[in-house]
C-alpha positions, -999 to 999 in steps of 0.1 A, spaced: 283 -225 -281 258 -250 -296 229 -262 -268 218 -295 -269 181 -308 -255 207 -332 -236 225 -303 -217 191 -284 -211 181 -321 -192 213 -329 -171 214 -294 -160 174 -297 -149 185 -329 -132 201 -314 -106 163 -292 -92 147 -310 -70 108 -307 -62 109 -304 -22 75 -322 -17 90 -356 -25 131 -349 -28 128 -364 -63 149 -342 -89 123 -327 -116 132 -348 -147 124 -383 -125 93 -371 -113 85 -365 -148 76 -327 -144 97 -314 -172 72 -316 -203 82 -330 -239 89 -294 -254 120 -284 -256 126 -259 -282 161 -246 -282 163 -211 -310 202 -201 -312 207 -193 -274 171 -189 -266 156 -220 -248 122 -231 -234 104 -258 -218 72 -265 -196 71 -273 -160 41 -297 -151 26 -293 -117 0 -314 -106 -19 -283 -100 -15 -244 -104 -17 -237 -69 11 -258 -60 32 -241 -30 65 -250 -47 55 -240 -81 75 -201 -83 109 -216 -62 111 -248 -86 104 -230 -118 133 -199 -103 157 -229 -91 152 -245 -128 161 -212 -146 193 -213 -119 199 -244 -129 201 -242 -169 222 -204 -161 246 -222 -140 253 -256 -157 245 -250 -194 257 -212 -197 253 -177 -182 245 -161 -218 216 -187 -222 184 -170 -227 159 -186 -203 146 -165 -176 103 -159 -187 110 -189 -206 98 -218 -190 59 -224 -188 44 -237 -152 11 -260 -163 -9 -283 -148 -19 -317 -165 -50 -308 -182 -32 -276 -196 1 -295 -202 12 -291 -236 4 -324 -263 35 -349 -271 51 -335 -301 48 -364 -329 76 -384 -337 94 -372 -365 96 -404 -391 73 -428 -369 70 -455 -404 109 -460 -400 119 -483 -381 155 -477 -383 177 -443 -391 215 -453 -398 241 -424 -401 267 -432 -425 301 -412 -420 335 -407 -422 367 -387 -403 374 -374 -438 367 -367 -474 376 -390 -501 377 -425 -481 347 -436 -505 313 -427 -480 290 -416 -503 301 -448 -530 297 -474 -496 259 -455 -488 247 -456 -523 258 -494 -526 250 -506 -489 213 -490 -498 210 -505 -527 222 -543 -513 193 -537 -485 168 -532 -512 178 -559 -529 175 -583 -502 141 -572 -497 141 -546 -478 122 -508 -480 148 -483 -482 156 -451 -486 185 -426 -490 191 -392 -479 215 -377 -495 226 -350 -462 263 -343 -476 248 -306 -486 277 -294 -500 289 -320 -523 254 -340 -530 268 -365 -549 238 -396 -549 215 -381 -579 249 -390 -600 255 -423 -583 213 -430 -591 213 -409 -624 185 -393 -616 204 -358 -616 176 -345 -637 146 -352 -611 129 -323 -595 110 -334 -566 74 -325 -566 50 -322 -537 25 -346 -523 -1 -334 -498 -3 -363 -474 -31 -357 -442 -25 -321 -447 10 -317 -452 29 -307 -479 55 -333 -487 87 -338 -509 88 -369 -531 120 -388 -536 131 -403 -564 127 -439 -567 153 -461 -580 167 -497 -576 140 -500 -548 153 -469 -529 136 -440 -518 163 -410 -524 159 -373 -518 193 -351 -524 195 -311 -518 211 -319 -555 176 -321 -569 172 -280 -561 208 -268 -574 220 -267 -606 248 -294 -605 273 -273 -616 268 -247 -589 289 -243 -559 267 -245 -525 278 -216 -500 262 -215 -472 267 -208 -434 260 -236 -411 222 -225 -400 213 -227 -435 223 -259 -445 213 -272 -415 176 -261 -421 178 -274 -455 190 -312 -440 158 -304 -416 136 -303 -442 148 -330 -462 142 -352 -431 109 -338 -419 95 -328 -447 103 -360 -473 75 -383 -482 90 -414 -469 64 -435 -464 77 -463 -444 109 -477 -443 127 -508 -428 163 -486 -432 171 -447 -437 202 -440 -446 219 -406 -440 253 -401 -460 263 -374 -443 296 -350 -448 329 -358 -440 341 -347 -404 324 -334 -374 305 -305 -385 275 -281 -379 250 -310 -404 259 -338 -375 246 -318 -349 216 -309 -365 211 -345 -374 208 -359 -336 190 -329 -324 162 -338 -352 159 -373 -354 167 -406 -329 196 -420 -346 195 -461 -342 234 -459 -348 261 -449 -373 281 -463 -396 320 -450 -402 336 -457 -435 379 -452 -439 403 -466 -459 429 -486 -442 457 -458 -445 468 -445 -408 459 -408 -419 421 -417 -428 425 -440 -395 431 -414 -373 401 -392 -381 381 -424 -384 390 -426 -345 377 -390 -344 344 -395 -361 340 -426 -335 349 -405 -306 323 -377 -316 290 -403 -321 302 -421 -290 307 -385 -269 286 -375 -242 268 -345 -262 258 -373 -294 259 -405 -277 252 -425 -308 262 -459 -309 285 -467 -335 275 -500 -347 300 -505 -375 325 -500 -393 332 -508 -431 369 -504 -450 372 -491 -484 397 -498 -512 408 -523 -485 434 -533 -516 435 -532 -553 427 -562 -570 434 -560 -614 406 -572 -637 425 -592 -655 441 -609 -619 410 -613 -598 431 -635 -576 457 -607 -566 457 -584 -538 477 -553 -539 473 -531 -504 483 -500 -519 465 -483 -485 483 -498 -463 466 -532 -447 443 -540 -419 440 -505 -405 402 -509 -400 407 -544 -382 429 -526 -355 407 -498 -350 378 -527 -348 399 -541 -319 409 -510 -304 370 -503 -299 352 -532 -299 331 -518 -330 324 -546 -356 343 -545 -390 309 -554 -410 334 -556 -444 364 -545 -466 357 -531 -499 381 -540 -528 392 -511 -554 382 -526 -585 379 -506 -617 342 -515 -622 330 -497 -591 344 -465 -604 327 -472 -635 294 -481 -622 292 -450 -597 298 -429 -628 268 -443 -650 246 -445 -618 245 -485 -621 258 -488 -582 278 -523 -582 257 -540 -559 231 -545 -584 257 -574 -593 263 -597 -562 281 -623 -587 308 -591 -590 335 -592 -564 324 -557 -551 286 -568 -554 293 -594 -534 310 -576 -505 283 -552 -507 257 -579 -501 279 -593 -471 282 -559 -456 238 -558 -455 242 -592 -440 262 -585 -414 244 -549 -409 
């Protein structure tokens, strides 16, 4: 079982302080530190004094609480910390306060184009004028120092008020940090899901980013171990799913919709983008050919209300320009370029 901050506050919800019938998370006595370690989990209780008369049944009926509506096997009992106001613990700083908006960029399965549509959609942002910058979070398939060609680059560190930081790369106008840059690319990455999810930690936490007007996260295909740890670390501003318009990239399109929009996530999804929406020869820039299948992203679109912010041709070019690390949307007079640069718009 994986135990969200979420579940740990709807189960607290249900305590109630006797002296004012208020449950405990309204009256704003559960304090801002969480800290959830595998099953172990542990907060702070404030009390507007020590000797409050309620202080040992509220803190019991809280541990109750978490037991009975999270999980029995969830270690919490000497766990949660009874202060006062003057002893309460300090607001945990904001992880990525400069950026003023984190966008997830994902999709129900592999091979629909994500990490292409992150790399390009950055790019277009930067190019409009924007500050950018691109985490590369698909940790098993890092694929964006190609896409840059900056495969080469070894981050170093910055120490920045104290901290030891990671530089990105800097490219096109984008800030880009990959867990490529430590591997040697032609390794295979093995690792179990607590690893690579510290490794995605760090990346976020621990990159000099500076600040940022957009942060994009191309994240894995699916609904994975990486997505979880990306909500519980950062406050997503929304997501961004990417299919083709096939019914079988449809359907776990719908899936990686359902999981943002879930309870446990509850990320809005604020868009959705179709690529190789049809195949369209150099030589016939006129011509459509939905080789796909056609309009699958429009019907998903008005099966949820989420916006289609674009369709994405397949044009040879695109495949050519990811290669050399010369993303397409460097060329808005290019068919792609330009669908790129409508797709920022519109985001």
């Amino acid at each position: 079982m994986t135990i969200y901050p979420k579940l740990i506050i709807e189960a607290l919800e249900k305590v109630r302080y006797p002296g004012s019938g208020q449950n405990i998370v309204e009256a704003g006595m559960l304090g801002d530190d969480i800290r959830i370690e595998g099953m172990k989990v542990s907060f702070s209780l404030i009390f507007k004094r020590m000797t409050d008369p309620f202080l040992r049944s509220v803190v019991k009926a809280a541990e109750q609480a978490v037991l009975t509506y999270v999980s029995p096997d969830v270690e919490i009992q000497g766990n949660i910390r009874a202060v006062a106001p003057e002893s309460a613990p300090a607001k945990a700083p904001a992880v990525l306060p400069e950026v003023a908006n984190i966008i997830a960029i994902a999709s129900g399965k592999g091979g629909v184009g994500k990490s292409t549509v992150s790399a390009n959609l950055a790019v277009a942002l930067a190019v409009k004028g924007y500050r950018v910058g691109l985490l590369d979070a698909d940790i098993f398939g890092p694929s964006q120092p190609k896409m840059f060609d900056v495969e080469d680059y070894r981050p170093p560190v910055r120490n920045v008020d104290g901290r030891d930081l990671i530089v990105p790369a800097e490219k096109y106008g984008v800030k880009l940090l990959s867990i490529g840059f430590f591997v040697d690319r032609n390794d295979a990455l093995v690792w179990r899901g607590p690893m690579a999810g510290n490794a995605l930690k760090q990346l976020i936490t621990e990159g000099d980013w500076g600040a940022l007007d957009y942060l994009l996260i191309d994240l894995p295909p699916g609904t994975s171990d990486i997505h979880l740890t990306l909500v519980q670390t950062v406050t997503l501003t929304g997501a961004i799913v990417v299919s083709t318009p096939q019914e079988v990239a449809i359907a776990d399109a719908r899936k990686a919709v359902s999981m943002f929009q879930g309870e446990k996530i509850n990320v809005p999804v604020i868009g959705l983008i179709e690529n190789m929406a049809w195949f369209t020869p150099a030589e016939l820039p006129e011509n459509k050919y939905f080789i796909f299948g056609r309009g699958g992203c429009a019907k998903l679109s008005g099966e949820t209300g989420i916006p289609l912010l674009g369709q994405i041709p397949v044009v040879q070019s695109i495949c050519e320009s990811g290669d050399a690390g010369e993303p397409v949307a460097l060329h808005s007079d290019t068919v792609t370029g330009s669908a790129f640069m409508a797709i920022a718009s519109a985001l």
